[in-house]
Every structure is written in C-alpha cells, then in structure tokens.
MIGUVEX-920048 format. One record per residue: x, y, z of N, C-alpha, C, O in turn; residue number from 0. Coordinates in Angstrom, 2 decimals. Layout:
% MIGUVEX-920048
(r (X; Y; Z); (X; Y; Z); (X; Y; Z); (X; Y; Z); NUM)
...
% end
This chain:
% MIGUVEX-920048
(r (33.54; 35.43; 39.34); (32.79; 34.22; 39.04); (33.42; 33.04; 39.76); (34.63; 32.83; 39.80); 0)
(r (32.51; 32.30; 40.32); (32.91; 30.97; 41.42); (33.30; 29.91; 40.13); (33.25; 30.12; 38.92); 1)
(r (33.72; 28.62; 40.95); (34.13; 27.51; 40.22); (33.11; 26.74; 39.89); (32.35; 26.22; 40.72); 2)
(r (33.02; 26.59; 38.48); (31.97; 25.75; 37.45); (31.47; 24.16; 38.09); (32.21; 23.19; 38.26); 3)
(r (29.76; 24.26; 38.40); (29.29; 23.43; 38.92); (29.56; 22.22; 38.45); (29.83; 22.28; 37.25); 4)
(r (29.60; 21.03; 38.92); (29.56; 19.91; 38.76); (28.92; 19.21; 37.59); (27.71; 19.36; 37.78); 5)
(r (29.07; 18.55; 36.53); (27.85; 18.51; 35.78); (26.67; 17.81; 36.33); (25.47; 17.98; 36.12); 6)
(r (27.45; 16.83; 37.23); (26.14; 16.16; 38.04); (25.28; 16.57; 38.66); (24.08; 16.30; 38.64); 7)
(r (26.09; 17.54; 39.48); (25.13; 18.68; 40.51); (24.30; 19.21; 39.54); (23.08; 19.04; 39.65); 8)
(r (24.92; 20.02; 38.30); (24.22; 20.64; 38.04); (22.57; 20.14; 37.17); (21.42; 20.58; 37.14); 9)
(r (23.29; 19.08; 36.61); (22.06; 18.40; 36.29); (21.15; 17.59; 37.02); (20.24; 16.91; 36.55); 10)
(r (21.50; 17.72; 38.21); (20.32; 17.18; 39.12); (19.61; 18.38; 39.91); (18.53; 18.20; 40.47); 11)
(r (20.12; 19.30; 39.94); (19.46; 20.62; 40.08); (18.69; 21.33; 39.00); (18.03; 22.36; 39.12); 12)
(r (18.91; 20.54; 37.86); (18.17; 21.27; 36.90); (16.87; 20.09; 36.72); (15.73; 20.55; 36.63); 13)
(r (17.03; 18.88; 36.67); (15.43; 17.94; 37.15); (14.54; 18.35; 37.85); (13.33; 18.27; 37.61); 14)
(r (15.31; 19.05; 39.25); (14.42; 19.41; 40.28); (13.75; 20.15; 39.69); (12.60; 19.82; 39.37); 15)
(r (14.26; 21.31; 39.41); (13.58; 22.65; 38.52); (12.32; 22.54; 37.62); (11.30; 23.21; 37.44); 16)
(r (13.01; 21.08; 36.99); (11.98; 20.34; 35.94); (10.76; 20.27; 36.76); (9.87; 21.12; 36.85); 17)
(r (10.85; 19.26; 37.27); (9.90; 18.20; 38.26); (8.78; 19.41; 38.73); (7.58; 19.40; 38.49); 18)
(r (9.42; 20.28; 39.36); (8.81; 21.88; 39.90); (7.88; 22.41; 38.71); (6.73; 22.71; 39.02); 19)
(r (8.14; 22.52; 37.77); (7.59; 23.28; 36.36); (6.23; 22.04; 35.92); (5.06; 22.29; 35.64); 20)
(r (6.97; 20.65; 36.01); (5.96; 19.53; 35.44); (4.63; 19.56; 36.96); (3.57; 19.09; 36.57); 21)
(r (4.60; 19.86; 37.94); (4.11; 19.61; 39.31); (2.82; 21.28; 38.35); (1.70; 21.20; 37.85); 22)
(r (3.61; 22.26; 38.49); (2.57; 23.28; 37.94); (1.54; 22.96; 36.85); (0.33; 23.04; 37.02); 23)
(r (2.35; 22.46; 35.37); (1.79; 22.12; 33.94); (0.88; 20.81; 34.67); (0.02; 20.31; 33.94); 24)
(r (1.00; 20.31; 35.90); (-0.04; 18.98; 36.18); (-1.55; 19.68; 36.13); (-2.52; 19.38; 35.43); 25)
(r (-1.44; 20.43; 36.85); (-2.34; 21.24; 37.60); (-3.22; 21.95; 36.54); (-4.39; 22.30; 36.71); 26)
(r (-2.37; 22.11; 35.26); (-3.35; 23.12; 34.35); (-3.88; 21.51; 33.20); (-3.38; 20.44; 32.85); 27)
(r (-5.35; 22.40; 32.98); (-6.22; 22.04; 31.74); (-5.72; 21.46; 30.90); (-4.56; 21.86; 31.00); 28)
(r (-5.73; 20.59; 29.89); (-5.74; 20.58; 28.27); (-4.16; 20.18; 28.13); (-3.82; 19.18; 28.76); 29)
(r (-3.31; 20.74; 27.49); (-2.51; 20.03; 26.39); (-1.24; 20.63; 27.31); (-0.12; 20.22; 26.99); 30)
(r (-1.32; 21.51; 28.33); (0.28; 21.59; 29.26); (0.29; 20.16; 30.06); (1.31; 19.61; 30.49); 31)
(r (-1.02; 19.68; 30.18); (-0.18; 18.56; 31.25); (0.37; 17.42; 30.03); (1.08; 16.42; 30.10); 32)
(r (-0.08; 17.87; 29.29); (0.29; 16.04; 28.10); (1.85; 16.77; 27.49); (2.62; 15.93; 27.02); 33)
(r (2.36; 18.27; 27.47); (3.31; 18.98; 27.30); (4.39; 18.39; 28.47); (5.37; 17.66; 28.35); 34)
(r (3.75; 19.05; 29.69); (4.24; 18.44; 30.65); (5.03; 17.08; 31.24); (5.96; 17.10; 32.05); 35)
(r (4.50; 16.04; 30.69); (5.01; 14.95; 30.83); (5.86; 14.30; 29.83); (6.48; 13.25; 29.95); 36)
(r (5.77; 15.28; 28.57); (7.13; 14.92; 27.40); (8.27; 15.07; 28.48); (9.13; 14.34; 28.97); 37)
(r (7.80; 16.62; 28.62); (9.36; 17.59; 29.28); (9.54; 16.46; 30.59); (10.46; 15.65; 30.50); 38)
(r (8.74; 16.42; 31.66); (9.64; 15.79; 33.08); (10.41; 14.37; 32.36); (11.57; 14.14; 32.71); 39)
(r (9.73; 13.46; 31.39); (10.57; 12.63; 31.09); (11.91; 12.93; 30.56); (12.83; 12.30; 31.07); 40)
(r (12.24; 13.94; 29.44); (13.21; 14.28; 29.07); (14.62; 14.89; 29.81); (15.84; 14.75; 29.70); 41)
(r (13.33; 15.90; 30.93); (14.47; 16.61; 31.48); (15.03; 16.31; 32.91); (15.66; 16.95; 33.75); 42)
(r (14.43; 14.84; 32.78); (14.83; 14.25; 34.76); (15.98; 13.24; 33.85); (17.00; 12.94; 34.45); 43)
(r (15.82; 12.77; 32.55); (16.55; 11.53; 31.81); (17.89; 12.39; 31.66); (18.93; 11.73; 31.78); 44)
(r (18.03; 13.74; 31.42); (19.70; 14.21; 31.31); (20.70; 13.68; 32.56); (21.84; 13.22; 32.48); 45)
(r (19.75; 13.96; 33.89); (20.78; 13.74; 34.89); (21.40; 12.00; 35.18); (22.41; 11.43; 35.58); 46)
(r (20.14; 11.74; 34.73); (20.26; 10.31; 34.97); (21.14; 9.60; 33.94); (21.72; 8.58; 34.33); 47)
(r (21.32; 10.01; 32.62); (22.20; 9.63; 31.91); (23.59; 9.72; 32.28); (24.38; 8.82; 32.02); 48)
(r (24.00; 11.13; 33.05); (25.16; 11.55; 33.30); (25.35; 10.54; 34.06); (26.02; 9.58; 33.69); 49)
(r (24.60; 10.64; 35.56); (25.09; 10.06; 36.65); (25.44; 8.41; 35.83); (26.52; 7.85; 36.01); 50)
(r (24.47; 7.89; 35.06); (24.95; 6.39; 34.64); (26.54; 6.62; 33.89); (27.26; 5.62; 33.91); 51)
(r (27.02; 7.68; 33.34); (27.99; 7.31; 32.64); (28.73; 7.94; 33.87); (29.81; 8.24; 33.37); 52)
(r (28.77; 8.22; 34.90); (30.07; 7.68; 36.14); (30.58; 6.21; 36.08); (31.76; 6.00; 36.36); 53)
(r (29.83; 5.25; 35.76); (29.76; 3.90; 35.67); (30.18; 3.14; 34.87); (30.45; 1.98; 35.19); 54)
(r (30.37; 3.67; 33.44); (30.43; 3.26; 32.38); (31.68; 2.66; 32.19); (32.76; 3.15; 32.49); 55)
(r (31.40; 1.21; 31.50); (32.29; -0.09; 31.55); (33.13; 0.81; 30.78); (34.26; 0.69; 31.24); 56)
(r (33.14; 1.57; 29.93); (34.40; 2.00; 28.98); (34.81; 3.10; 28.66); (35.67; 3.40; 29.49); 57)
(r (34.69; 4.01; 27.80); (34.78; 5.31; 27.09); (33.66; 5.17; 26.47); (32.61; 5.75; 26.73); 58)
(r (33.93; 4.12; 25.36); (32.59; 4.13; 24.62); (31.21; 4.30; 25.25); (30.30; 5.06; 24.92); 59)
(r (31.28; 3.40; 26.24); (30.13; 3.39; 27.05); (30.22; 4.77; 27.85); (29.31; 5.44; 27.37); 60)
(r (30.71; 5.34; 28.59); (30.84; 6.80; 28.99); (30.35; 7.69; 27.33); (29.19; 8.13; 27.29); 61)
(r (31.13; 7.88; 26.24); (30.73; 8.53; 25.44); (29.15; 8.36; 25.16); (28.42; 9.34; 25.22); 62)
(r (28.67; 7.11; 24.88); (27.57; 6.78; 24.74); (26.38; 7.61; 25.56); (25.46; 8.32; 25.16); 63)
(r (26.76; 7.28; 26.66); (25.63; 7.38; 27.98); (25.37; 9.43; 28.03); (24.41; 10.15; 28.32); 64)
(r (26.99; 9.74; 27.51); (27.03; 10.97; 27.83); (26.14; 12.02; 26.12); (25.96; 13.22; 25.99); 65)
(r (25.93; 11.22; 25.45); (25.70; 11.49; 23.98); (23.90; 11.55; 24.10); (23.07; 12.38; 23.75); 66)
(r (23.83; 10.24; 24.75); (21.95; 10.13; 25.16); (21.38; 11.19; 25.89); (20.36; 11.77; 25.50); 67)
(r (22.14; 11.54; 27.22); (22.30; 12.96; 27.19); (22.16; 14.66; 26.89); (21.92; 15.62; 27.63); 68)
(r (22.33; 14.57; 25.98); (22.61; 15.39; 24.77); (21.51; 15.56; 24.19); (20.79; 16.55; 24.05); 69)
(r (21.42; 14.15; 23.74); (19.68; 14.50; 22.62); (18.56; 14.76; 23.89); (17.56; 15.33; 23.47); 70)
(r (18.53; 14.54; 25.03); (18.02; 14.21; 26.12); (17.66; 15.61; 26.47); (16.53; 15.88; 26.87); 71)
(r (18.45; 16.38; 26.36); (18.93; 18.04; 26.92); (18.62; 18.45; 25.52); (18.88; 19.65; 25.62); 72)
(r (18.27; 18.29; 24.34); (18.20; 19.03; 23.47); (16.52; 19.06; 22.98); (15.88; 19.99; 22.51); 73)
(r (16.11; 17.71; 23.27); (14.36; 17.79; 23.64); (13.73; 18.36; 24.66); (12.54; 18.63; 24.78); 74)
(r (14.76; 18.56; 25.51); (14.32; 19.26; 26.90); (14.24; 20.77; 26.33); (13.19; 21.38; 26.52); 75)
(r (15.40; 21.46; 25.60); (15.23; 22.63; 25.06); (13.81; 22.99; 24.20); (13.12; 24.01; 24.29); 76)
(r (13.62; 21.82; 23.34); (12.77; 22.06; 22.54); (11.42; 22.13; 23.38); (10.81; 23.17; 23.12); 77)
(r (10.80; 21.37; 24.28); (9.72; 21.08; 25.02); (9.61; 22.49; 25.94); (8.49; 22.90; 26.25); 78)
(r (10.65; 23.11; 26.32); (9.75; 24.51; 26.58); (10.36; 25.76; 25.98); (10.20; 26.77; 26.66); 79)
(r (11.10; 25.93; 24.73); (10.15; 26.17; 23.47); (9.29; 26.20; 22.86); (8.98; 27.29; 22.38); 80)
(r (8.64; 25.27; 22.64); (7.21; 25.14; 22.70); (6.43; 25.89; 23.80); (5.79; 26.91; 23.58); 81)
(r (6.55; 25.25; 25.11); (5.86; 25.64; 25.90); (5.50; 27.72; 25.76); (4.42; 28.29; 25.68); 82)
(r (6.51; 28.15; 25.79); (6.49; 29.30; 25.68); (5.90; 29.74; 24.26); (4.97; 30.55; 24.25); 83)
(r (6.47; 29.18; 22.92); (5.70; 29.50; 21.51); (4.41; 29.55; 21.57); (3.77; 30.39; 20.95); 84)
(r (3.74; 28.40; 22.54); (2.12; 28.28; 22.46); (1.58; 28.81; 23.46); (0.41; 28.44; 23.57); 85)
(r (2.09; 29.90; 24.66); (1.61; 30.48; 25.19); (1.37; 29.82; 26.73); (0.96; 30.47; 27.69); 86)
(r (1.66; 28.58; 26.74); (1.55; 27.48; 28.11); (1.65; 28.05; 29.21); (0.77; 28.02; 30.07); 87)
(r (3.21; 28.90; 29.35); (4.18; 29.03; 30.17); (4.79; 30.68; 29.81); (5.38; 30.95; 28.76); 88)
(r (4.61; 31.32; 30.50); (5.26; 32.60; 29.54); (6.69; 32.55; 30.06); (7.24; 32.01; 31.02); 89)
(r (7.13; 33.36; 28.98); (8.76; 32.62; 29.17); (9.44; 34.04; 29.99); (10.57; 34.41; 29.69); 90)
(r (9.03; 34.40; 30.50); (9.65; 35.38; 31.87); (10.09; 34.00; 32.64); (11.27; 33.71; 32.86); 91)
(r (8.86; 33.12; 33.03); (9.07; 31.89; 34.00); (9.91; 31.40; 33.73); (10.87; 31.43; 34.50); 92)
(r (9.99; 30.75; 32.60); (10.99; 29.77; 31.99); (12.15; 30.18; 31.71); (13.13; 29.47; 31.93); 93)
(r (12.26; 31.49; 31.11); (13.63; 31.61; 30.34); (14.92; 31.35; 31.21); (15.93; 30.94; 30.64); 94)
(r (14.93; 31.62; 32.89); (16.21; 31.08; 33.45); (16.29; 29.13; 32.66); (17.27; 28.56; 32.18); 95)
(r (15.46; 28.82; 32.75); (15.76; 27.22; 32.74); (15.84; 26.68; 31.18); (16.18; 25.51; 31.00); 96)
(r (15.55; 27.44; 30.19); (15.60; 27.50; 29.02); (17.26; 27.51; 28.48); (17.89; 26.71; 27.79); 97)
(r (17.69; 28.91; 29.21); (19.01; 29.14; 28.94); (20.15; 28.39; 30.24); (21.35; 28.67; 30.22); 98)
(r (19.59; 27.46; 31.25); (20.42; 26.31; 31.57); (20.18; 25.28; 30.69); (21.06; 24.64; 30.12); 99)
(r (19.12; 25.13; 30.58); (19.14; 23.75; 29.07); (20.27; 23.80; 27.91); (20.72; 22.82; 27.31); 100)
(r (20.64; 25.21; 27.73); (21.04; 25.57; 26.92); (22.47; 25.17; 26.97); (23.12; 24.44; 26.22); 101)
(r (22.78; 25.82; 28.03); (24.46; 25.63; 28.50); (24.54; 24.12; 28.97); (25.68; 23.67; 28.86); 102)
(r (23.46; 23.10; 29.55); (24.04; 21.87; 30.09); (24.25; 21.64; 28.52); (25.46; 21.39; 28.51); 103)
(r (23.75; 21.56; 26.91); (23.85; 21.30; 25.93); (25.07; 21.53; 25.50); (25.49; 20.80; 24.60); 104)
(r (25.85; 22.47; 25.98); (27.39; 23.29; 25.40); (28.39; 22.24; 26.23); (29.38; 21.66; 25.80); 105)
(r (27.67; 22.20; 27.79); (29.04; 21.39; 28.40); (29.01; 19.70; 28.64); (29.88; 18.92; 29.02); 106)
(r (27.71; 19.52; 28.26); (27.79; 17.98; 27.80); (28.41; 17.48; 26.57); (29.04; 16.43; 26.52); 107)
(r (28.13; 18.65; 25.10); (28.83; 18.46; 24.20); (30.48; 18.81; 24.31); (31.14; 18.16; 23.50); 108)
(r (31.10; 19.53; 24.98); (32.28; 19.71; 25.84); (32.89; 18.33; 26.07); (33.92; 17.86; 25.58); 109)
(r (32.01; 17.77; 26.95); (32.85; 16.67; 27.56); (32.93; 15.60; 26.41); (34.01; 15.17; 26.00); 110)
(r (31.80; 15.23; 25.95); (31.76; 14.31; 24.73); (32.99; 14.55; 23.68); (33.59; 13.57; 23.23); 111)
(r (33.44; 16.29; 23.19); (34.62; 15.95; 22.45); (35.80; 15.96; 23.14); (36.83; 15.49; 22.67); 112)
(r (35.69; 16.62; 24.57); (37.34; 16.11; 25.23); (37.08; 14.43; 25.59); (37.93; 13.58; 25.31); 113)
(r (36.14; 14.19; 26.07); (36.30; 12.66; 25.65); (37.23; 11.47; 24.99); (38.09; 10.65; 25.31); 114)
(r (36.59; 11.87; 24.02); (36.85; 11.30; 22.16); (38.13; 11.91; 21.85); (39.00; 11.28; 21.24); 115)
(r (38.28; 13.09; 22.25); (40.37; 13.26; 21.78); (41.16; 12.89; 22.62); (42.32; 12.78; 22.24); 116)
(r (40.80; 12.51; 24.24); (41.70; 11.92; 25.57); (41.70; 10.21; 24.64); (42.55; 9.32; 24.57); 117)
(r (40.73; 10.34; 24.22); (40.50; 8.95; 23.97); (41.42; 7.77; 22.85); (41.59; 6.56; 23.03); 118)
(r (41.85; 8.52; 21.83); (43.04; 8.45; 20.63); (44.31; 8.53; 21.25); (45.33; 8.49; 20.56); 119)
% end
C-alpha cells in the first residue's frame, strides 16, 4: 500500500467525482436532478472547507472550518444513500464513492481530534 493521499487532493478528487455523478442526475427526469443538486452542493463544499482551513487565522478557526467539513461529508454520505435506497442510482455505480465519503468522514474526524489534543 502507497502513501496516504493528501486530504486536499483527496477531497478535490472526490468533488470531481461528485460534479461527474451531479452532470448524469442533470440529465435524468423528476426528483434525481432536485437529488442531484443537494449532493453537488454538499459534496464540492467538503473540499472547499478543507482547502479554507489551510488558511485559518487559528486552530479554532482550522478546527472550525475542518468540523463544517464533516457535517459537509456526512450529508454527502447521506445524499447517495438515498440515491441508491430510492433506486436513482444503483449502487454498483456509486458504492466506490459512497465508501470514499465514508473514509474522508474517518480522516477528517482524525484530524479534528489530533487537532484539539496538539492543541492543549
């Protein structure tokens, strides 16, 4: 096993992915595109949170930015959940990006508590 992606990288590789999935759900009928546009907001807002807390005036503000994040990546989980529960999207498609949602959720919450104990 290679050395563990970047979180930035990785979460800007996982928008793309998004953006790719929301570009398809545009295209279909009825209630994937209004599905659709929960998820691209949610799941383009993880990377963008990260990348803002490179910036962040403080810890707090790093913890913060990196916490929004979090709930950010955890609606993203839920939104294709759904997608797949209601049949939208069958989750052959999805499930790689389901179970990266999953893990950016483990190593964002990661950083948030090495954070907070560097931080004391």
């Amino acid at each position: 096993m290679g050395q563990p992606r970047d979180i930035k990288v990785r979460t800007f590789d996982f928008a793309v992915r998004i953006v790719q999935l929301c570009r398809f759900l545009d295209e279909q009928p009825g209630v994937g595109r209004t599905l659709g546009n929960q998820l691209l907001r949610a799941g383009t807002a993880i990377g963008a949170n990260v990348e803002e807390a490179q910036a962040g005036q403080s810890k707090a503000d790093f913890i913060s930015k990196y916490a929004i994040a979090l709930k950010e990546a955890r609606e993203t989980h839920y939104w294709l959940r759904l997608l797949i529960a209601s049949n939208i999207v069958p989750e052959a498609r999805i499930a790689d990006l389901l179970q990266e949602a999953d893990e950016i959720m483990r190593v964002i919450g990661a950083i948030i508590v090495s954070t907070k104990k560097n931080r004391q």
